[in-house]
N, C-alpha and C positions, 0 to 999 in steps of 0.2 A: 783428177786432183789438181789444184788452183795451186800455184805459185807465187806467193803476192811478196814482192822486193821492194821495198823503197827506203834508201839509207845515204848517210854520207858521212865521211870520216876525211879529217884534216889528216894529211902526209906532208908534215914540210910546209911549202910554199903552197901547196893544192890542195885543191877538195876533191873529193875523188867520191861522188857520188850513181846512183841507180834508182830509177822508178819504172817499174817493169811488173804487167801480169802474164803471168803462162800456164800453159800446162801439158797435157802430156803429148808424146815428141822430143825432137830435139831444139833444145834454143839456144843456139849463136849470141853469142856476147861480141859483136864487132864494133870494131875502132881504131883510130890510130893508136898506134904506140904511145903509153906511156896513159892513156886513158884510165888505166885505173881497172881492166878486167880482172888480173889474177886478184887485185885486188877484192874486189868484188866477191869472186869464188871463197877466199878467205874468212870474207865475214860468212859466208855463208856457211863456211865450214865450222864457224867458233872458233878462227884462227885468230881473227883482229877482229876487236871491238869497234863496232858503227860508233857514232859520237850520239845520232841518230835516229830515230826512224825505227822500221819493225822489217820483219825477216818472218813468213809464213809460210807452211808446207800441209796442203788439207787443213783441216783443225788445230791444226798444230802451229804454236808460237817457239818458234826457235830465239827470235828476240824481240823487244820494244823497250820501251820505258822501265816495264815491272821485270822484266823475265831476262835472262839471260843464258839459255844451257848451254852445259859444255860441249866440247865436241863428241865426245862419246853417247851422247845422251841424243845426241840431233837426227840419229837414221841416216848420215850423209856419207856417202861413200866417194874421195877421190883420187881419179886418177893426174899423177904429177907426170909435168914434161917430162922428166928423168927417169920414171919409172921409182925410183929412191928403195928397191928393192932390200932387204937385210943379207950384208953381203958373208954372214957366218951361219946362217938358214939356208937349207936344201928349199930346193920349189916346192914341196909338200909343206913345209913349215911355215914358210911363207904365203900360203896360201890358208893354213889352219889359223894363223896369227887374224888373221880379218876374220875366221868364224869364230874363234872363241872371243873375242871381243864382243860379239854379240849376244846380248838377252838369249835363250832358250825361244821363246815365244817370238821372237823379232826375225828368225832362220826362214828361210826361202826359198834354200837351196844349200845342197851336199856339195862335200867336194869331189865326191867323184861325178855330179851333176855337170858342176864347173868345170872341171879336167876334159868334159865329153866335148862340153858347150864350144872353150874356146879350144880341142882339139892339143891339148897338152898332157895328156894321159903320160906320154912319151917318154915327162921331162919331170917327173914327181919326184925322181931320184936326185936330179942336177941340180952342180952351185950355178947362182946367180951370174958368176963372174965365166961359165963358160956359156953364155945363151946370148943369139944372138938379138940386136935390139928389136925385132919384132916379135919374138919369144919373149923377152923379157917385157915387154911390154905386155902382152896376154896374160903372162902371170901375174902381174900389176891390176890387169883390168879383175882378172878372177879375184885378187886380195879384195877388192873394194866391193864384188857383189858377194862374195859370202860373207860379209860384215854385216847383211839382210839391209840393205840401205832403199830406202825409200825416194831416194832421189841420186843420182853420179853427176860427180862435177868432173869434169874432163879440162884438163889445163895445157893445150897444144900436145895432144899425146902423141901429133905426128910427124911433129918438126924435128926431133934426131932420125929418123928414120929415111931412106933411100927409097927410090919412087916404087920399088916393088913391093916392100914391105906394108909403107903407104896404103898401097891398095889392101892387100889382104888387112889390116886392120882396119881400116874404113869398112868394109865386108862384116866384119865382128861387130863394129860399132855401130850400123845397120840392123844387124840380128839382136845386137842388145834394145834399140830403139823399135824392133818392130813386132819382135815374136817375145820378148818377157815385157815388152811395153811399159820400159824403165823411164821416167822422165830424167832426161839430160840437158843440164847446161855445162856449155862447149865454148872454151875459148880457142879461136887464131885466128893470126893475121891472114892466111890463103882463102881468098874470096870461092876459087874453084871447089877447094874443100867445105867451105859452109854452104855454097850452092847445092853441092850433093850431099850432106848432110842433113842440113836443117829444116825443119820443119816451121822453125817464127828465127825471125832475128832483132833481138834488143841492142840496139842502137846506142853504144855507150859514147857517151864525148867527152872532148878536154875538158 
């Protein structure tokens, strides 16, 4: 499935532009700071409006000129730096909250699928606020693929995290990239991490 991105939206003083084809695998969004990736993952998500250009996913037009869908309507599942968990939902709720969002016919995958996948069976019960951030993060990744998303945007999911952690979720984000053959765009700064990651890397600039 083709990924076709080309867009630009004024912030400010900048333009914060992307012309990029991919497809499945993982694609790296590398750049200096301040380049404009989260930015990027946002139009993609129907967060910010491109000024713009078109936004493709297979057959599917997320935006251009005529079209605009919302975020709920896009198939796009993402994971945020912070995890942004709901801190009054148990890890079950939290994790039902991304499937019920979803169409019937759009499902993919169960949550006890999810629970096996990223090995959270454990933590169905627990708040938010007692996990620790590489747990919390898993539960994160699980909200965004029972949402039945066709694509995950990943926005440095492993920059709060300690180098142990790190790993075991790089391992996850492996198994999501290689064995459900989820197309992922991935943003950070750590070249070591898109090395072993990535499968294309899009080149984003000032």
């Amino acid at each position: 499935m083709a990924i076709d991105i080309d867009v630009s939206r004024r912030l400010g003083d900048r333009v914060i532009a992307a012309h990029f084809t991919t497809g499945p695998g993982l694609t790296a969004l590398f750049g200096p700071s301040g380049a404009g990736k989260t930015s990027i993952l946002n139009m993609v998500a129907g967060l910010l409006r491109p000024d713009r250009g078109h936004i493709r996913i297979g057959e599917r037009t997320l935006f251009d000129g005529a079209t605009n869908l919302p975020p709920e309507a896009r198939r796009v599942g993402y994971v945020f730096q912070d995890g942004r968990l709901f801190p009054h939902r148990r890890v079950r709720a939290n994790l039902l909250y991304g499937h019920d969002l979803a169409p019937p016919a759009n499902r993919w995958m169960s949550l006890d699928e999810a629970a096996r996948f990223l090995g959270i069976d454990h933590l169905l019960g627990r708040w938010p606020q007692s996990l620790s951030g590489g747990e919390a993060q898993r539960v994160a990744i699980g909200r965004a693929l029972l949402a039945g998303p066709e694509i995950l945007l990943m926005d440095e999911p492993l920059s709060s995290l300690d180098a142990a952690r790190r790993g075991d979720i790089m391992a996850v984000i492996e198994r999501i990239r290689d064995e459900l053959k989820l197309p992922i765009l991935y943003v950070s700064h750590d070249r070591a991490e898109v090395d072993r990651l990535a499968t294309q890397i899009a080149e984003i600039g000032e």
